[in-house]
N, C-alpha and C positions, 0 to 999 in steps of 0.2 A: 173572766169569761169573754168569750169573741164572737163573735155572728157579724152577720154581713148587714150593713147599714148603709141606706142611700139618703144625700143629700142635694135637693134640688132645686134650683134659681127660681123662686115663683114670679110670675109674671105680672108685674104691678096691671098694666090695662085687661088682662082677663082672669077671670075666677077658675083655679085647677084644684078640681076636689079630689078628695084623696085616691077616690075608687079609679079616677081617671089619670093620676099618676102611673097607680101598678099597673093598670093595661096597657099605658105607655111603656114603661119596663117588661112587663109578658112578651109583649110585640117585638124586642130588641135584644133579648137575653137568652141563653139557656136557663130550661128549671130549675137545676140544681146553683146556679148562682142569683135566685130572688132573694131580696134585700128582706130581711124579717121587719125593720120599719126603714119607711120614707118621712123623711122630715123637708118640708118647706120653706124655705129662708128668702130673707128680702132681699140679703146681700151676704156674697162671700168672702172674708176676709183676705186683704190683696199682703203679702209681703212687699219688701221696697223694691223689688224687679217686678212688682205688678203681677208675678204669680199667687195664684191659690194660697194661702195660709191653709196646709194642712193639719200641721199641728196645732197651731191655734182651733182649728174647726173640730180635730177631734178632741181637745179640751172640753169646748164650750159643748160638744154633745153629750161628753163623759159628766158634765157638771149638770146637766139639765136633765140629764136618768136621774142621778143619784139625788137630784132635789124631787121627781115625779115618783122614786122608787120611795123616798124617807117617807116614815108617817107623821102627819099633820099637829102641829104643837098646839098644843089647848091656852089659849091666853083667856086671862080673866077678866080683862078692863077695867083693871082696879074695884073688882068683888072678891072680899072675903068671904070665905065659907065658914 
């Protein structure tokens, strides 16, 4: 499956809430290319030329669906039923 996904530098000295992402993106886009999520990161992974890690970053967001998509594992804390 593919959709369009944005990923973007949050700004450690101010607070960027989510709604005011996508109006920053509204403001800068056409429609038909709005990102279905925005995700917020500290930091971008650099390669050793100091560009973007993109494959690294699309990994780590492929890994972070698929852990928010799976359903949640029942631990017992050591209780037997």
């Amino acid at each position: 499956m593919s959709f369009n996904l944005a990923v973007m530098l949050r700004e450690s000295s101010r607070s960027f809430p989510d709604k005011d992402a996508r109006s920053w993106v509204k403001a800068r886009i056409a429609a038909y290319k709005y990102p279905h999520e925005i995700h917020l990161v500290d930091a971008l992974p650099n390669g050793p030329a100091g560009k973007i890690g993109k494959q690294t970053l699309r990994v780590s967001m492929r890994a972070a669906a698929e852990a928010a998509s799976s359903p949640p594992t029942q631990e017992t804390h050591g209780r037997t039923s």
